[in-house]
TIVO-2410 file (N, C-alpha, C; in nm, 3 decimals):
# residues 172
REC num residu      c1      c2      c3 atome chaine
REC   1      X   0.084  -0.117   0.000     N      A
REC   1      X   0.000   0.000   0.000    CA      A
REC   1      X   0.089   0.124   0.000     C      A
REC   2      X   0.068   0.238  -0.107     N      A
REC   2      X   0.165   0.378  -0.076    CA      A
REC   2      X   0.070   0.456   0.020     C      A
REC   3      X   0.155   0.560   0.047     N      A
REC   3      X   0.109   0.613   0.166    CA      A
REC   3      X   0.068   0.736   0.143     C      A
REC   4      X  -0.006   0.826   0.092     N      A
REC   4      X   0.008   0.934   0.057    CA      A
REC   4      X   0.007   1.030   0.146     C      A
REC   5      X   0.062   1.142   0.105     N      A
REC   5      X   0.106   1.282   0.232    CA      A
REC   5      X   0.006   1.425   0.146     C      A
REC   6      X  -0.102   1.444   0.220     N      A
REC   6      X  -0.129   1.582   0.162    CA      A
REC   6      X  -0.063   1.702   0.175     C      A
REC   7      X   0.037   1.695   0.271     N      A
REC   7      X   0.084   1.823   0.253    CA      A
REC   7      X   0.174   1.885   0.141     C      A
REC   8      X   0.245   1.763   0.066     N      A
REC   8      X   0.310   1.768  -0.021    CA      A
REC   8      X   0.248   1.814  -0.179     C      A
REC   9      X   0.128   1.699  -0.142     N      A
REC   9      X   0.013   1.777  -0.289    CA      A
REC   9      X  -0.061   1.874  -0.266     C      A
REC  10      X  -0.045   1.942  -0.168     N      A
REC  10      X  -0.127   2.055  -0.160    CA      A
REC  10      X  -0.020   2.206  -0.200     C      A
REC  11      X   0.093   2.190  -0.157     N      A
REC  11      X   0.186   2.255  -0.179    CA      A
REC  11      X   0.223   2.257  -0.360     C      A
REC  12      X   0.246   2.144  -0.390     N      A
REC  12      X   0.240   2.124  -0.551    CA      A
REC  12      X   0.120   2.176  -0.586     C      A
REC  13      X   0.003   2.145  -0.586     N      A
REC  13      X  -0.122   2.173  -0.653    CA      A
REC  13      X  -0.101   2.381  -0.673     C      A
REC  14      X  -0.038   2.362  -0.543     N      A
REC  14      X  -0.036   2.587  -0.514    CA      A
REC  14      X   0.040   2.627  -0.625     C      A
REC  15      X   0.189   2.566  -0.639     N      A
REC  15      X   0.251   2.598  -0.729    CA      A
REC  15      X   0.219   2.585  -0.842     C      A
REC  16      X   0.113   2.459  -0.889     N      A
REC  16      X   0.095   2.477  -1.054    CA      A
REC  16      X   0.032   2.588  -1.038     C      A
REC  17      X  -0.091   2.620  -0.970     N      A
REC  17      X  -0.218   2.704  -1.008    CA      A
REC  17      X  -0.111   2.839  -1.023     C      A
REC  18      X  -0.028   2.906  -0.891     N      A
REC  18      X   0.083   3.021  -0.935    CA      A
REC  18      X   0.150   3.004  -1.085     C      A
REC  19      X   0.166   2.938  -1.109     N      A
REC  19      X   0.255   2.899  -1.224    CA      A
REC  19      X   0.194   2.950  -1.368     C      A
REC  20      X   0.082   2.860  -1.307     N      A
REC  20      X  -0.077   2.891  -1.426    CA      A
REC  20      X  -0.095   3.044  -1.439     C      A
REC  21      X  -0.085   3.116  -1.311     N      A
REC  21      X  -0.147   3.232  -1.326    CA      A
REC  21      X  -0.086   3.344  -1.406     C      A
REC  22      X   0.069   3.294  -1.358     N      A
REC  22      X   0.206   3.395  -1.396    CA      A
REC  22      X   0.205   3.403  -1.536     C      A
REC  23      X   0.157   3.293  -1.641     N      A
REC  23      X   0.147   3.216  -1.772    CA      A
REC  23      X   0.011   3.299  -1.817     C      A
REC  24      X  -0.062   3.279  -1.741     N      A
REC  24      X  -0.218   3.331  -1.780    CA      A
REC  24      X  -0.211   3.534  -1.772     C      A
REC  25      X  -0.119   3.614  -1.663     N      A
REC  25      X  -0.097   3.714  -1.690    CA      A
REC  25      X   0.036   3.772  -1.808     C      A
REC  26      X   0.123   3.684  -1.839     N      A
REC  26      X   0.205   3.687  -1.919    CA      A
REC  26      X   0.143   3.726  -1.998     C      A
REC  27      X   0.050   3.654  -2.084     N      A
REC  27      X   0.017   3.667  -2.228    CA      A
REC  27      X  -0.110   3.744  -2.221     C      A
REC  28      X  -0.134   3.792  -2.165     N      A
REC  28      X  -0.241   3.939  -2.121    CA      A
REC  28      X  -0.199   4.024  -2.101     C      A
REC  29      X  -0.055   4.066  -2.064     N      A
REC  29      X   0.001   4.172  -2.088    CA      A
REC  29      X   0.036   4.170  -2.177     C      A
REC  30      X   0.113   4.075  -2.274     N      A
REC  30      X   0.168   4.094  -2.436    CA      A
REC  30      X   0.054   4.111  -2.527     C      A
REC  31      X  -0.045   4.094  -2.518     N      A
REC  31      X  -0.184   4.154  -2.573    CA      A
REC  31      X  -0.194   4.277  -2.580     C      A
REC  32      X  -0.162   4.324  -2.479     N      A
REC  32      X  -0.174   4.469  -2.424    CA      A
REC  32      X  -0.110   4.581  -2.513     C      A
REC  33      X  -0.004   4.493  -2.589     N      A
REC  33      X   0.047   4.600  -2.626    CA      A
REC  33      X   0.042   4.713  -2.739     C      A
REC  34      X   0.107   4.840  -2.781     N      A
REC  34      X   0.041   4.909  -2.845    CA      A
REC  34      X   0.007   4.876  -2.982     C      A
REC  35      X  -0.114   4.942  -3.046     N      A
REC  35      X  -0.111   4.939  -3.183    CA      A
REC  35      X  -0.089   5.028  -3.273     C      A
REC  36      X  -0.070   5.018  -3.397     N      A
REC  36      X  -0.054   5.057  -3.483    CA      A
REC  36      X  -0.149   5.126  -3.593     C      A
REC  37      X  -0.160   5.176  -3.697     N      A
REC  37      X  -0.267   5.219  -3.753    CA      A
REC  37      X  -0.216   5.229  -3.882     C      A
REC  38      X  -0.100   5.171  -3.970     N      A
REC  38      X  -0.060   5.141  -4.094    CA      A
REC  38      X  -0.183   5.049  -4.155     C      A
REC  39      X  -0.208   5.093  -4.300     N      A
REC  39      X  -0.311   5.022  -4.373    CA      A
REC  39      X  -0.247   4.928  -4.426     C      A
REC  40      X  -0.363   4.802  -4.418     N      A
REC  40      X  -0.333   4.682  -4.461    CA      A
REC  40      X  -0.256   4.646  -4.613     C      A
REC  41      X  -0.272   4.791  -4.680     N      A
REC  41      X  -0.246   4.774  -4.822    CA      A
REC  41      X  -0.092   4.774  -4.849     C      A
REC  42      X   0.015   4.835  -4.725     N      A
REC  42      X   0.087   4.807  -4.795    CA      A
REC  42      X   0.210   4.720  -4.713     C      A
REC  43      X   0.086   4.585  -4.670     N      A
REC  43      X   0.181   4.447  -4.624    CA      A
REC  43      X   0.221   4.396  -4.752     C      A
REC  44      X   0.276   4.333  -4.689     N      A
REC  44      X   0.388   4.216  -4.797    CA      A
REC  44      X   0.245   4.053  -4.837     C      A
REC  45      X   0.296   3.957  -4.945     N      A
REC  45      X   0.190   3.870  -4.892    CA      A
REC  45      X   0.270   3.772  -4.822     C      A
REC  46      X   0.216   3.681  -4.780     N      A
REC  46      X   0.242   3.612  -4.583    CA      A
REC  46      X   0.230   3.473  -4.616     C      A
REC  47      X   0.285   3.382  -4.592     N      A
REC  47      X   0.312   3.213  -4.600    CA      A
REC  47      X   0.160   3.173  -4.488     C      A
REC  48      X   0.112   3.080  -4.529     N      A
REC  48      X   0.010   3.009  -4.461    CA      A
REC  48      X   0.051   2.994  -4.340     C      A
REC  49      X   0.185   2.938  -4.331     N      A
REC  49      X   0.282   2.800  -4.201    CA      A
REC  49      X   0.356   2.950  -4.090     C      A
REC  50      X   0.298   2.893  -4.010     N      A
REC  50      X   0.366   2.971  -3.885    CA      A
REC  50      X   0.522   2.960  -3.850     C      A
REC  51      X   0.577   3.033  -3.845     N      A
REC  51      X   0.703   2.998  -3.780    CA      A
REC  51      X   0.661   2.920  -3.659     C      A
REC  52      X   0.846   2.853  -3.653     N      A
REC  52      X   0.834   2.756  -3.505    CA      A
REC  52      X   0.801   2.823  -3.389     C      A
REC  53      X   0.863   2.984  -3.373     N      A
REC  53      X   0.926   3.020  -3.254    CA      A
REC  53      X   0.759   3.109  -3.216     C      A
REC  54      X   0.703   3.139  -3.334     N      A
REC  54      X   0.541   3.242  -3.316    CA      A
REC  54      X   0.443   3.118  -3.261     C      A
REC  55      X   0.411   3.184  -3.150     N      A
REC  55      X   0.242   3.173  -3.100    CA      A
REC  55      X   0.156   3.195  -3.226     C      A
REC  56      X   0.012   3.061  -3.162     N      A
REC  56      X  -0.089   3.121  -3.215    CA      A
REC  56      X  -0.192   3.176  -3.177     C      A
REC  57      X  -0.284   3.264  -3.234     N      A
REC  57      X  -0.393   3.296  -3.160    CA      A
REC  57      X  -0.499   3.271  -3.194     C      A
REC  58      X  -0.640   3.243  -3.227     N      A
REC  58      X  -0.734   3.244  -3.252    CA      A
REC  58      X  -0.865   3.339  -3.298     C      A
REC  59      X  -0.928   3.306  -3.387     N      A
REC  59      X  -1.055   3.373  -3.424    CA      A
REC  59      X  -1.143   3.256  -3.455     C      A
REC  60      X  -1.276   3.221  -3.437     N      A
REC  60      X  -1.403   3.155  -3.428    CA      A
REC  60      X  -1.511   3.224  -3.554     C      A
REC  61      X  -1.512   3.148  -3.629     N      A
REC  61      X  -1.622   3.176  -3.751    CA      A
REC  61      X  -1.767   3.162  -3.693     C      A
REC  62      X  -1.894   3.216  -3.655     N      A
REC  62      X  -2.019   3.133  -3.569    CA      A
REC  62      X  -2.126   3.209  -3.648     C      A
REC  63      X  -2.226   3.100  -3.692     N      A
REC  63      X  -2.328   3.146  -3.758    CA      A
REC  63      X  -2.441   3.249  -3.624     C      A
REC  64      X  -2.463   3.427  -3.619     N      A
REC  64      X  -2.530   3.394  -3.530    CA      A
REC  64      X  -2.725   3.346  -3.497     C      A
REC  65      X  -2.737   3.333  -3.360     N      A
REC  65      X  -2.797   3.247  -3.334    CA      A
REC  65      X  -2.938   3.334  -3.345     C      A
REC  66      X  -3.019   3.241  -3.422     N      A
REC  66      X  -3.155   3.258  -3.467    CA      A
REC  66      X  -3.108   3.366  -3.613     C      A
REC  67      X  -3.041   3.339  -3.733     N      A
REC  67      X  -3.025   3.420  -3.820    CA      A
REC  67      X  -3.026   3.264  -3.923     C      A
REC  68      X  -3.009   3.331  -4.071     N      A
REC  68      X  -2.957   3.254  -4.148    CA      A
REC  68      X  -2.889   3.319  -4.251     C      A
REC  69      X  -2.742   3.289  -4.262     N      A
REC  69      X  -2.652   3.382  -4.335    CA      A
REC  69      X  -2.601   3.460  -4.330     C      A
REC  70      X  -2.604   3.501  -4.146     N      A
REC  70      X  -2.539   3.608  -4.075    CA      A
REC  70      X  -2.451   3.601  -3.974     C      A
REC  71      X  -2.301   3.563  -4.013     N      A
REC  71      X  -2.196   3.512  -3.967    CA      A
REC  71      X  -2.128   3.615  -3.849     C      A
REC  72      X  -1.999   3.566  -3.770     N      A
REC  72      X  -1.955   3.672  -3.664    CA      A
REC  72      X  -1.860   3.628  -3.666     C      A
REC  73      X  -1.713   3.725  -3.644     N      A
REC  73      X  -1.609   3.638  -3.610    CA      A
REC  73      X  -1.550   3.691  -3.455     C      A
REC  74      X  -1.520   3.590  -3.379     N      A
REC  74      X  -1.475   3.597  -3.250    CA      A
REC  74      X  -1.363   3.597  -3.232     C      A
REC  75      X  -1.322   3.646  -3.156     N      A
REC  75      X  -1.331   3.810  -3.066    CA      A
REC  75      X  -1.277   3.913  -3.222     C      A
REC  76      X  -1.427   3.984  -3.213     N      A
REC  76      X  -1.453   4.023  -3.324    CA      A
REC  76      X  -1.259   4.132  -3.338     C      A
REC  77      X  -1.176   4.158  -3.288     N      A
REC  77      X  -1.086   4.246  -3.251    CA      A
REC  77      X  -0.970   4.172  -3.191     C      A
REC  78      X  -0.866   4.179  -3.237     N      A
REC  78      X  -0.741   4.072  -3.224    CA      A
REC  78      X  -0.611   4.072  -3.221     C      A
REC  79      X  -0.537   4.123  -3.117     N      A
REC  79      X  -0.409   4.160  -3.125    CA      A
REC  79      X  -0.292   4.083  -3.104     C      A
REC  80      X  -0.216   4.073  -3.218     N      A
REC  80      X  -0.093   3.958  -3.204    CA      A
REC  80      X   0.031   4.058  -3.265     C      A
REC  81      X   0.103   3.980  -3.215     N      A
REC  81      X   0.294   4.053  -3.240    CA      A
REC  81      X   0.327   3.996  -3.402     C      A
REC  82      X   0.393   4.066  -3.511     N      A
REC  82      X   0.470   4.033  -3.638    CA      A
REC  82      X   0.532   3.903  -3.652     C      A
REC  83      X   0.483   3.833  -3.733     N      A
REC  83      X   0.506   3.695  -3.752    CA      A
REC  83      X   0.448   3.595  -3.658     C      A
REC  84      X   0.320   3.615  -3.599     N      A
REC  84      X   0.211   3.539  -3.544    CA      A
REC  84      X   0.086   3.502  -3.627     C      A
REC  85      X   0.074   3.350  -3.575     N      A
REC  85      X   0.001   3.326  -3.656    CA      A
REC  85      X  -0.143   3.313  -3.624     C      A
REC  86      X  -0.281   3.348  -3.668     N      A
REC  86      X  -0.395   3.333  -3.610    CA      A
REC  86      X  -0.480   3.217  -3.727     C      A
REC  87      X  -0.496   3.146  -3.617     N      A
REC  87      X  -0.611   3.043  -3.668    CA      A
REC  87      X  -0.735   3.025  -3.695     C      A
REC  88      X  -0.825   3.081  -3.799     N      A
REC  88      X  -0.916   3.077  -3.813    CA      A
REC  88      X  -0.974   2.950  -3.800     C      A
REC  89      X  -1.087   2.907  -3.735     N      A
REC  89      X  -1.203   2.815  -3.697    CA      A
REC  89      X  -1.349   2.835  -3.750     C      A
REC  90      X  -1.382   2.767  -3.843     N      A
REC  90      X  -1.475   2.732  -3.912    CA      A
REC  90      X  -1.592   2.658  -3.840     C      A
REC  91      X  -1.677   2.707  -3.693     N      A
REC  91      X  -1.769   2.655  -3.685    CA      A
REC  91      X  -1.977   2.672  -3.733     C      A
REC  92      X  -1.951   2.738  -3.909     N      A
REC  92      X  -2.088   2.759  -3.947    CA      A
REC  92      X  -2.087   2.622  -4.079     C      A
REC  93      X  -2.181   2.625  -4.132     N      A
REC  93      X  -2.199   2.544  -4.268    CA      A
REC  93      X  -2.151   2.630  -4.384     C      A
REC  94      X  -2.095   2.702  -4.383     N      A
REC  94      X  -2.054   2.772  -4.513    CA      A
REC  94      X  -1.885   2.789  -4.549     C      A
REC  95      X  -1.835   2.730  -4.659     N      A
REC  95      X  -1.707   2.823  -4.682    CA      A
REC  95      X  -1.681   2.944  -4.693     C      A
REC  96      X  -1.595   3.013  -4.586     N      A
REC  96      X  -1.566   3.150  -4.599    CA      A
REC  96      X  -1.427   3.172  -4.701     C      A
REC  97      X  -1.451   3.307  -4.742     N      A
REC  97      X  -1.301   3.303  -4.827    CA      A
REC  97      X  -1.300   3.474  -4.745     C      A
REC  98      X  -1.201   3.476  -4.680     N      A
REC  98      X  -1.168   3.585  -4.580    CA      A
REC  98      X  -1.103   3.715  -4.720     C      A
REC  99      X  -1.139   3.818  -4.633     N      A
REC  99      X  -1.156   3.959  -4.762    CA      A
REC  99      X  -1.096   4.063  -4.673     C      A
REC 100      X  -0.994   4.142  -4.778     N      A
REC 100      X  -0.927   4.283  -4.682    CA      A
REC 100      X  -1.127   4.386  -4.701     C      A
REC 101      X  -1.109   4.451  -4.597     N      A
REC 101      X  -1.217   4.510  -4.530    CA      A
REC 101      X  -1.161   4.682  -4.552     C      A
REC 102      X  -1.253   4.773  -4.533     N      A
REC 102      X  -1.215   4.886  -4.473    CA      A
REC 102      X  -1.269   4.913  -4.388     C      A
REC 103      X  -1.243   4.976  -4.251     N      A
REC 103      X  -1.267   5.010  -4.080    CA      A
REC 103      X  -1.391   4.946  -4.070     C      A
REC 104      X  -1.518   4.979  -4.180     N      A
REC 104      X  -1.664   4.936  -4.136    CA      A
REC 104      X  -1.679   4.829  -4.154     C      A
REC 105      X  -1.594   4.740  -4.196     N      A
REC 105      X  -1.611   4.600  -4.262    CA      A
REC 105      X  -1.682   4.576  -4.418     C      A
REC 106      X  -1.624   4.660  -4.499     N      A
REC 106      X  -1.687   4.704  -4.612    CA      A
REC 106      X  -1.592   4.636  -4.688     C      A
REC 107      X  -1.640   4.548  -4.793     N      A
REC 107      X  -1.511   4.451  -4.827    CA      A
REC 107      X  -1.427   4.573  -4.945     C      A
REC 108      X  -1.305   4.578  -4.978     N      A
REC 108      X  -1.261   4.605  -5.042    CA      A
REC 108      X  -1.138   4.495  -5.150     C      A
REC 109      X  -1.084   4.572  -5.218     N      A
REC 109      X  -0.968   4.480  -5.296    CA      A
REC 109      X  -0.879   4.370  -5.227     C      A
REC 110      X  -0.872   4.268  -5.320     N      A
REC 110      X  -0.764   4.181  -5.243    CA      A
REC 110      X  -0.624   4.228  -5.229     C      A
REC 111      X  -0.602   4.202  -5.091     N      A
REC 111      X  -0.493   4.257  -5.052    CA      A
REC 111      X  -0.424   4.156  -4.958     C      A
REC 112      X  -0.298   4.140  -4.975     N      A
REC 112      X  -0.255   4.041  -4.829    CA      A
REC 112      X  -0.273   4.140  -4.675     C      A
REC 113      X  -0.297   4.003  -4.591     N      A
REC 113      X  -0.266   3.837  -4.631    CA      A
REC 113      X  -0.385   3.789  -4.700     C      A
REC 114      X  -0.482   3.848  -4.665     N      A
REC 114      X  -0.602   3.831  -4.762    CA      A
REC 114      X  -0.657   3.768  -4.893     C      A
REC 115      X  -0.614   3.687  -4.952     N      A
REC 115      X  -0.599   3.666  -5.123    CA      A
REC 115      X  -0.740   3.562  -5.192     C      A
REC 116      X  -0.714   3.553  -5.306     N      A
REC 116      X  -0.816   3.460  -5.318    CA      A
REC 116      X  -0.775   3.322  -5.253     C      A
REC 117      X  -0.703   3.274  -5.154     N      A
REC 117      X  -0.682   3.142  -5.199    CA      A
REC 117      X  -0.727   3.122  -4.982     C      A
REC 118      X  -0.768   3.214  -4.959     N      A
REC 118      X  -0.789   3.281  -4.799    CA      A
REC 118      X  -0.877   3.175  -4.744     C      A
REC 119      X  -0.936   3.082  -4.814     N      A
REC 119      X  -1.054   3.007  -4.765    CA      A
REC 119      X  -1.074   2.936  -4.690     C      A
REC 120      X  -1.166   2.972  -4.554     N      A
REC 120      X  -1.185   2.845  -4.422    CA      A
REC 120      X  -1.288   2.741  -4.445     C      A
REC 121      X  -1.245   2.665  -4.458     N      A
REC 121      X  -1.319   2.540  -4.498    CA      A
REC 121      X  -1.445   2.511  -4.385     C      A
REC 122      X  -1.541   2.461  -4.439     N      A
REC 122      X  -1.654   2.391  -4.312    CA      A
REC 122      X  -1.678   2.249  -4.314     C      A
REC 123      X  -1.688   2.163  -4.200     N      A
REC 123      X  -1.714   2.062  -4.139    CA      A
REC 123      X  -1.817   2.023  -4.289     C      A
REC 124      X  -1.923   2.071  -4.422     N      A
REC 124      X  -1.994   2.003  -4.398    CA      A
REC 124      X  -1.949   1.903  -4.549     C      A
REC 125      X  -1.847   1.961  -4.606     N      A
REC 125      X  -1.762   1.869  -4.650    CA      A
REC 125      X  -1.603   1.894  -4.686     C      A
REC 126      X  -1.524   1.901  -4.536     N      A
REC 126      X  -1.387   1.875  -4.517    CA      A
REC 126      X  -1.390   1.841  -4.363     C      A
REC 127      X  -1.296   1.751  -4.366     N      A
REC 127      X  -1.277   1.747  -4.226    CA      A
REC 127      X  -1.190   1.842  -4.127     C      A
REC 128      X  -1.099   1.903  -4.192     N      A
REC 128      X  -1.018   2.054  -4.170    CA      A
REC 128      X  -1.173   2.167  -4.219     C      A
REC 129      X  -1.143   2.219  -4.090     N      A
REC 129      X  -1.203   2.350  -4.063    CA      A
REC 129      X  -1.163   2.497  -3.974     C      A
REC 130      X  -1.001   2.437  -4.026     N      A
REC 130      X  -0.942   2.563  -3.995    CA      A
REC 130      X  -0.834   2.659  -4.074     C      A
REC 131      X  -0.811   2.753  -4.071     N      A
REC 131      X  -0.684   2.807  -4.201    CA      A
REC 131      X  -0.594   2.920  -4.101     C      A
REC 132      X  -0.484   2.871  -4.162     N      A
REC 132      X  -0.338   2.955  -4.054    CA      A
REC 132      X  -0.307   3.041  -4.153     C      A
REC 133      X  -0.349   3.212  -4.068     N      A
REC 133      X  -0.266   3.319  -4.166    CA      A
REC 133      X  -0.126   3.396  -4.082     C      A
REC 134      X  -0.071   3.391  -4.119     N      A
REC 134      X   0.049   3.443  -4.071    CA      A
REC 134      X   0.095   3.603  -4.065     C      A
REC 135      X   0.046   3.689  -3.998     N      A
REC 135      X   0.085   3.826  -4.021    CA      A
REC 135      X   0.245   3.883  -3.983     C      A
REC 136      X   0.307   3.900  -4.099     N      A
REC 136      X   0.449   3.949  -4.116    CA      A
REC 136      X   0.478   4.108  -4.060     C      A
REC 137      X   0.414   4.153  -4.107     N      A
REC 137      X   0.424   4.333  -4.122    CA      A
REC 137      X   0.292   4.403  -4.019     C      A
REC 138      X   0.336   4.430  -3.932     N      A
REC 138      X   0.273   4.550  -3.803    CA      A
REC 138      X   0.164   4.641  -3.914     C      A
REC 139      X   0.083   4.645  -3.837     N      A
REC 139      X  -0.022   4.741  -3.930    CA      A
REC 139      X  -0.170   4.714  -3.839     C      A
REC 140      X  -0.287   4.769  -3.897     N      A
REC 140      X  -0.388   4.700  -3.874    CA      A
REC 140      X  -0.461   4.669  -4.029     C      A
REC 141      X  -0.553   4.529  -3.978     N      A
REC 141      X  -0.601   4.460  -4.116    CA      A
REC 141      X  -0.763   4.457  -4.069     C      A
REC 142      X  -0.852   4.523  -4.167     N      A
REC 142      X  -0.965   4.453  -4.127    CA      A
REC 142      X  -1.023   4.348  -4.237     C      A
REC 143      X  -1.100   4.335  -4.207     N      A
REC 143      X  -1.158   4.187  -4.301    CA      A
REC 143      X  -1.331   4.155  -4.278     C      A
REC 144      X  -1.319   4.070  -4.343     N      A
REC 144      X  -1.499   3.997  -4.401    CA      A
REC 144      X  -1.517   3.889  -4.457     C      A
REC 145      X  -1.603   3.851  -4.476     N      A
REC 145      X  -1.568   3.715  -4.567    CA      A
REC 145      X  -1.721   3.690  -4.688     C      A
REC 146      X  -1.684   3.639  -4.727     N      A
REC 146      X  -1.796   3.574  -4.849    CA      A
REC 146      X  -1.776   3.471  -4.852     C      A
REC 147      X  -1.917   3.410  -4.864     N      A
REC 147      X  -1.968   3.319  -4.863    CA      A
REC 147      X  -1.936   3.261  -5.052     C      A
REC 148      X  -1.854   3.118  -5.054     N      A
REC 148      X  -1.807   3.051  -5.131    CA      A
REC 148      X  -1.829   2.907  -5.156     C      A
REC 149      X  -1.838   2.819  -5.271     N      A
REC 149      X  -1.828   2.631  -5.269    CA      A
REC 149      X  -1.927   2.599  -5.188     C      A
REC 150      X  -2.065   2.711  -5.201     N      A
REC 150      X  -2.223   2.713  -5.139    CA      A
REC 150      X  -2.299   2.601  -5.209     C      A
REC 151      X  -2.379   2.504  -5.147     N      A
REC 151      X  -2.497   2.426  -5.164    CA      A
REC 151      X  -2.546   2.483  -5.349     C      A
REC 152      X  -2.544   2.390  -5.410     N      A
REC 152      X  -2.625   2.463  -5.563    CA      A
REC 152      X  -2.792   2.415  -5.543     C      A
REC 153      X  -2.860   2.467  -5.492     N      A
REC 153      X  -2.997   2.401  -5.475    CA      A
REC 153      X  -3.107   2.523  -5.453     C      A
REC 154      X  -3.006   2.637  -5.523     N      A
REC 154      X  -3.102   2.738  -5.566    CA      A
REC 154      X  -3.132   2.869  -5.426     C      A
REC 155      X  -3.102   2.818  -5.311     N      A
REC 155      X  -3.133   2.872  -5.209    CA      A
REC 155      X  -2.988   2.936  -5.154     C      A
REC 156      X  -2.914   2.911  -5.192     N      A
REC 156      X  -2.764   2.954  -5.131    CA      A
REC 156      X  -2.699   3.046  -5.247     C      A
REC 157      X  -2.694   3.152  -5.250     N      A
REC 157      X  -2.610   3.227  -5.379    CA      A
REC 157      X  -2.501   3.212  -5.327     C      A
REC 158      X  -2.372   3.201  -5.424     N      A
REC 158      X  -2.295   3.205  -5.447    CA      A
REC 158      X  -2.270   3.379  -5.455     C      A
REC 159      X  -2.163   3.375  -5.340     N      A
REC 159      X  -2.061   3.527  -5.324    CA      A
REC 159      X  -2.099   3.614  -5.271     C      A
REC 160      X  -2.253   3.577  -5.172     N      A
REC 160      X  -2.317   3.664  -5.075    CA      A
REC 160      X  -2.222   3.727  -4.969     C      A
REC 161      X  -2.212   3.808  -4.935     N      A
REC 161      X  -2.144   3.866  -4.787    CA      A
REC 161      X  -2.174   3.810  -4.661     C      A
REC 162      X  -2.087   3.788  -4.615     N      A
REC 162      X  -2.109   3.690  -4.450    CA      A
REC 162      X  -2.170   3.770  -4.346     C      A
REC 163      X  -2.150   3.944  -4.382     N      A
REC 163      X  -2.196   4.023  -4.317    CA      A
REC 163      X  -2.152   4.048  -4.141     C      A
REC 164      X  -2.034   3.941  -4.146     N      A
REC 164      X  -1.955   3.977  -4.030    CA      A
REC 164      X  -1.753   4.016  -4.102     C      A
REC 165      X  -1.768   4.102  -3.996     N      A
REC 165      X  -1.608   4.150  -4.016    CA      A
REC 165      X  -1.528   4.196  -3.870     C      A
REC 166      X  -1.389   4.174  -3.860     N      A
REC 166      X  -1.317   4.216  -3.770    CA      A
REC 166      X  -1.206   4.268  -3.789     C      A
REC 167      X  -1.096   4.298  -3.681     N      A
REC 167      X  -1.000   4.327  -3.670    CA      A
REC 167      X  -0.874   4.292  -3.628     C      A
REC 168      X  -0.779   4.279  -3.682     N      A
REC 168      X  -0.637   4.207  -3.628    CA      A
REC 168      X  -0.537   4.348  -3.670     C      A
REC 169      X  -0.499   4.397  -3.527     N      A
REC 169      X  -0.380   4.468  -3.526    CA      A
REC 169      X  -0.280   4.410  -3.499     C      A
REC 170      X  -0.145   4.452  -3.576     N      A
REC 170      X  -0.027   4.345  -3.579    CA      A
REC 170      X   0.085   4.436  -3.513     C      A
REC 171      X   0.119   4.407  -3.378     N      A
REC 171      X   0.263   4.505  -3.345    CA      A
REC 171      X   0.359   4.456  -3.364     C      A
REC 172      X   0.475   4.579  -3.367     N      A
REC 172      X   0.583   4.493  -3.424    CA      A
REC 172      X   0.665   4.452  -3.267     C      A
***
């Protein structure tokens, strides 16, 4: 039979949760930091693949609730450091093909990282439903998406507006 000692796991248990916390304010202050206001137009274009050494961060595609065809992306506003990569997540039924925006979310010209080839796939035929963009160059980018590789059954147009858009400021 082992013998166990709580004082020992209680002492450990303190230190992960400190540990956790120090980790959990770390990267809430590097959030924090300032932005920029360079237009998206005159980034470079950006490799899909993250570097080794860059974090990633996240954005959430979500149809919202009680709509049809009226998409959101989460946390609609998104701040990561130059050469980080953010992962778009595809949880609606539609392929998005992500679009440079202006401030209102008004789609404008393709522009990196933005391009035609920008597209987040959906669950309802790929099993990848996510796409890694890599922002190189400090600036801010806004974006949108259209709706793309839609149902042909007469009810789904092809190249409608998702009618959601956000923001990713990139510091250097």
């Amino acid at each position: 039979m082992v013998a166990h000692h709580s004082r020992p796991r209680g002492r450990s248990t303190f230190l992960w949760m400190a540990l956790s916390l120090v980790v959990v304010l770390s990267f809430a202050l590097a959030a924090c930091g300032g932005g920029s206001s360079t237009p998206a137009s005159s980034t470079q274009p950006t490799s899909s693949q993250p570097t080794a050494s860059s974090a990633t961060a996240a954005v959430t595609i979500t149809e919202k609730t009680g709509t049809h065809d009226i998409y959101a992306f989460d946390p609609q506003t998104l701040t990561v450091k130059a050469g980080q990569a953010v992962t778009f997540t595809n949880q609606s039924d539609e392929f998005h093909l992500l679009m440079t925006a202006d401030a209102t979310g008004t789609p404008t010209t393709d522009a990196a990282p933005f391009t035609a080839t920008t597209i987040v796939p959906t669950s309802r035929a790929s099993n990848t439903t996510t796409l890694q963009v890599v922002f190189t160059t400090a600036g801010t980018y806004y974006y949108t998406s259209k709706l793309v590789n839609r149902l042909t059954d007469g009810n789904h147009p092809e190249g409608a507006w998702s009618q959601g858009w956000g923001t990713i400021v990139v510091t250097s």
